[in-house]
C-alpha positions in Angstrom: 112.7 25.1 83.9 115.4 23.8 81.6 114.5 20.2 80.9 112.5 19.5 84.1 114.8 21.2 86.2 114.6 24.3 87.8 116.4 27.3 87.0 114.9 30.2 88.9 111.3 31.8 90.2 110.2 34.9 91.4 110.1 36.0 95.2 108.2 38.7 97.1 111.8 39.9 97.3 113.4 40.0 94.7 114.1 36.4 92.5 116.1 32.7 93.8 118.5 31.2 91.7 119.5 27.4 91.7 122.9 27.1 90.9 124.2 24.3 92.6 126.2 24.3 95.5 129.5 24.1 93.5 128.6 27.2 92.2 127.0 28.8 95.0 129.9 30.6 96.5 130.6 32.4 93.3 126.8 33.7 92.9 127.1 34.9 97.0 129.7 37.1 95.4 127.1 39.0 93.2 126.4 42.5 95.3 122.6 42.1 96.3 122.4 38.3 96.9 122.5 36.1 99.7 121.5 32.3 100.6 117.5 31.4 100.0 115.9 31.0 103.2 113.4 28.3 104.0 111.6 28.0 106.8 114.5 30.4 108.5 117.7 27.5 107.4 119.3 28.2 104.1 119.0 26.2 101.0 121.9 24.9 99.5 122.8 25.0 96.0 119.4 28.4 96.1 120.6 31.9 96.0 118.5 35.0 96.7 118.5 37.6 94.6 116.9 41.4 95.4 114.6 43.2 93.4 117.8 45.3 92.3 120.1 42.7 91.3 117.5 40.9 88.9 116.6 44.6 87.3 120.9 44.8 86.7 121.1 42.9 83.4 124.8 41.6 84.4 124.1 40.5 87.5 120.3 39.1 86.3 122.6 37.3 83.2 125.2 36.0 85.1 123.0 34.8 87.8 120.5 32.6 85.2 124.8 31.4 83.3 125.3 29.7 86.6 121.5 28.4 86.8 122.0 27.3 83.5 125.3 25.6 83.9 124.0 24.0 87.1 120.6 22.7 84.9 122.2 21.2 82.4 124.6 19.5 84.2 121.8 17.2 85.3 119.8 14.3 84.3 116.5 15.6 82.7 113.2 14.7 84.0 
């Protein structure tokens, strides 16, 4: 959470990332993710990442840059 708002959480999978869906595309383009499924429809603006691309500490950091960027480009709570 970065002021109220979520950043990321852990999965049975792997991790999910909210980066917003402006920034979504670019996160798809990190080898390992994919959209965050819910209830089987995707959730915009949520990536999914695998237990591999979290343990990659370039892929993990730039994952939680674009959370962050996303976070902090909203109101807090």
């Amino acid at each position: 959470m970065l002021f109220g708002n979520m950043l990321c959480g852990v999965t049975s999978q792997g991790a999910m990332f909210r980066v917003g869906k402006e920034r979504e595309a670019e996160a798809l383009e990190i080898p390992g993710t994919g959209p965050m499924m819910f209830t089987g429809k995707p959730m915009g603006g949520m990536v999914a990442a695998k237990d591999e691309t979290v343990a990659d500490d370039d892929s993990r950091g730039t994952l939680m840059a674009l959370a962050f960027a996303h976070a902090e480009s909203l109101p807090a709570k």
